[in-house]
Legacy VTK file of the C-alpha trace (Angstrom):
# vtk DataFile Version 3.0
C-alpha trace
ASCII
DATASET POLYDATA
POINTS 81 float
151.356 183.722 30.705
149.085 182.435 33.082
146.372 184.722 32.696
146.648 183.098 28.591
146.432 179.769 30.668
143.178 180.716 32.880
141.621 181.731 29.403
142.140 178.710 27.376
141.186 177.001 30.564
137.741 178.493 30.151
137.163 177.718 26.885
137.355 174.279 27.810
134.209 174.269 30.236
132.086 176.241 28.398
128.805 173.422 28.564
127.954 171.336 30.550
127.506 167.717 28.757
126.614 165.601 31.632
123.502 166.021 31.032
122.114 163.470 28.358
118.308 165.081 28.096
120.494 166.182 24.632
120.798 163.395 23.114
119.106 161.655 20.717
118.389 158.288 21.401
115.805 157.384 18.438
119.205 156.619 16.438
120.971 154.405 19.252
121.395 150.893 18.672
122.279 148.079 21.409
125.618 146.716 21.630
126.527 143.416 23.080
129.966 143.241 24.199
130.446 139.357 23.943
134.652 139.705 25.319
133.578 141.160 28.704
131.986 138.029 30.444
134.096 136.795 33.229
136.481 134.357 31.982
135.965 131.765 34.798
133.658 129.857 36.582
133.438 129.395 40.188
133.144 125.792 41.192
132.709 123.668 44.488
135.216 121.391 44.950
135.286 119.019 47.965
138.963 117.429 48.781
140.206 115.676 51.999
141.532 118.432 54.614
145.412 116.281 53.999
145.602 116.686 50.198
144.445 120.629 50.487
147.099 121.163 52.727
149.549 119.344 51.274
148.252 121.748 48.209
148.657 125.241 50.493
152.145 124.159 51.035
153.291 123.287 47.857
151.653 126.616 46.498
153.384 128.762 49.748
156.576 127.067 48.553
156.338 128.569 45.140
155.167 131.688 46.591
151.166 131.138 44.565
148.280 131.582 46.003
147.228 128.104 46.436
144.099 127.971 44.215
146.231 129.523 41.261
148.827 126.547 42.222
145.654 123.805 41.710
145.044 125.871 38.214
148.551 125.265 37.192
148.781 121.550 38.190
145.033 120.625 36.435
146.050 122.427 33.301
149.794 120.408 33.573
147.470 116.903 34.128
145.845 117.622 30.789
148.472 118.755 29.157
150.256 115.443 29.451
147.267 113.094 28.221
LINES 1 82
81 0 1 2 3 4 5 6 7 8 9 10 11 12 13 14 15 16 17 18 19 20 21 22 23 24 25 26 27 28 29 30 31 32 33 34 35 36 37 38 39 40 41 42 43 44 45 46 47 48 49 50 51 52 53 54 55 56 57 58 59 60 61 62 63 64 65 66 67 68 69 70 71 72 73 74 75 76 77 78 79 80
């Protein structure tokens, strides 16, 4: 049985296609893939050293990571207006 398995195995890597010199590229065509841009922004946000604290505790409390925590209670804020 194995000696079956080693020859199937063979067949398998009978080329080698990593290398691309093959391949026509006169019929390629771009392609923009629009979904994969990061789906946040990084932003500076300057708050007094007592309110960010008061925010790393409440967050530790709920076991979040603390910027994840400011996330949930912006998106709350709007949610209510």
């Amino acid at each position: 049985m194995k000696r079956n398995q080693n020859r199937r195995k063979s067949g398998w890597v009978r080329k080698d296609t990593s290398d691309a010199s093959q391949l026509d590229w006169s019929r390629s065509e771009r392609v923009v893939f629009a979904n994969l841009k990061p789906s946040t922004t990084t932003i500076s946000l300057r708050l007094p050293d007592g309110l960010l604290a008061r925010i790393k505790s409440e967050a530790n409390k709920r076991d979040v990571p603390y910027q994840s925590y400011m996330k949930m209670l912006l998106a709350a804020a709007l949610e209510e207006r």
